[in-house]
C-alpha positions in Angstrom: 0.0 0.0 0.0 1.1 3.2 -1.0 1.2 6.1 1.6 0.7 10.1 1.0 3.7 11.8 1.5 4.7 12.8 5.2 5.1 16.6 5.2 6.0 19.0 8.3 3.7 21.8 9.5 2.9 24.0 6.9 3.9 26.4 5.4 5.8 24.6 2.8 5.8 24.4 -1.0 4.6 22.0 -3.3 5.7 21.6 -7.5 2.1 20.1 -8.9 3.4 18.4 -12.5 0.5 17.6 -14.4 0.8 15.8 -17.9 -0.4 13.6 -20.7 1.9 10.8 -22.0 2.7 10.3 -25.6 2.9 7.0 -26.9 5.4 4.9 -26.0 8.4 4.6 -23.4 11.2 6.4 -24.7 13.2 5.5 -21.6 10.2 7.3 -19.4 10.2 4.9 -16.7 14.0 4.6 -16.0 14.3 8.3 -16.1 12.0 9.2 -13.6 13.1 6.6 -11.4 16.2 8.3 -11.6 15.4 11.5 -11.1 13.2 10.9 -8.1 15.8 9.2 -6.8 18.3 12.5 -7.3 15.3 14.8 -6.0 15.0 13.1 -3.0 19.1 13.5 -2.4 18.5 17.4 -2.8 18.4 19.9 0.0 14.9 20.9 1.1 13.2 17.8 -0.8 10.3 16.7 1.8 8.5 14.2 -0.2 6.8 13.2 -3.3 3.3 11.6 -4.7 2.1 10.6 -8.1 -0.7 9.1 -9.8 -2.0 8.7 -13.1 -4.9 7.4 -15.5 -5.8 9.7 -18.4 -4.1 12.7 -17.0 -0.9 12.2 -14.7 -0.6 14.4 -11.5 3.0 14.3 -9.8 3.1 16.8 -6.2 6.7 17.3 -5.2 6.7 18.9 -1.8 9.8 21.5 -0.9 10.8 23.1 2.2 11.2 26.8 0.5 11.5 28.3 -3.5 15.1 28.6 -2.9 15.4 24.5 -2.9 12.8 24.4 -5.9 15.1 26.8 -7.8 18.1 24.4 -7.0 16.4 21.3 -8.1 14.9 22.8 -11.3 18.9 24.1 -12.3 19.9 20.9 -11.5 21.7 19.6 -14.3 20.7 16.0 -14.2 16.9 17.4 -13.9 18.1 19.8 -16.9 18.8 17.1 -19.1 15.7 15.3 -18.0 13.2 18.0 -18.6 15.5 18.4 -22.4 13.8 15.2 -23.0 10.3 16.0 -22.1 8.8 16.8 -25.4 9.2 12.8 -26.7 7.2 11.7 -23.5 4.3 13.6 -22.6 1.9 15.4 -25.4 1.0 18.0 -23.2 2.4 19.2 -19.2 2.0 21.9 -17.2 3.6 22.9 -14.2 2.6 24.8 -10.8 4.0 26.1 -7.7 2.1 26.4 -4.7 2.5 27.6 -1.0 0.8 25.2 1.6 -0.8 27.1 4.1 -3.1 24.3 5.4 -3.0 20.3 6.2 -5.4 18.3 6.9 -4.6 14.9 7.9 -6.9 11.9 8.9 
């Protein structure tokens, strides 16, 4: 069973990656392994959660915009998001402060 992410009292930030996947692999799966793997090693990474049917939805949660900045000038990420245009057909991406959790 898969668990939402553990996140400290607010606020924090989350990265909201939403997309639609074009056909085929394209070495999709290995990359994102790998660069969830290298987010996770990053300074203010607090924890991640994806799903996806029709529409995927990836939540990356950060302790401030400062780490977010790192992580997106990352140069693996860099080469990763280089290759984003043979794997999804559409994405779009959001930053958000968290002001409020709820947890039951």
């Amino acid at each position: 069973m898969v668990l939402p992410a553990t996140t400290p009292q607010p606020p924090y930030y989350a990265v909201i990656f939403t997309s639609i996947r074009a056909d085929g692999d394209n070495g999709y799966i290995e990359t994102a392994k790998q660069v969830l793997e290298l987010a996770s090693k990053q300074p203010g990474f607090l924890g991640f959660e994806s799903a996806r049917q029709e529409i995927g939805i990836s939540v990356s949660y950060w302790s401030s915009l400062e780490a977010i900045k790192a992580w997106k000038e990352n140069a693996d990420h860099r080469q990763a998001q280089g290759r984003a245009k043979g794997w999804y057909m559409a994405f779009r991406v959001r930053v958000c402060r968290v002001e409020r959790e709820y947890v039951f």
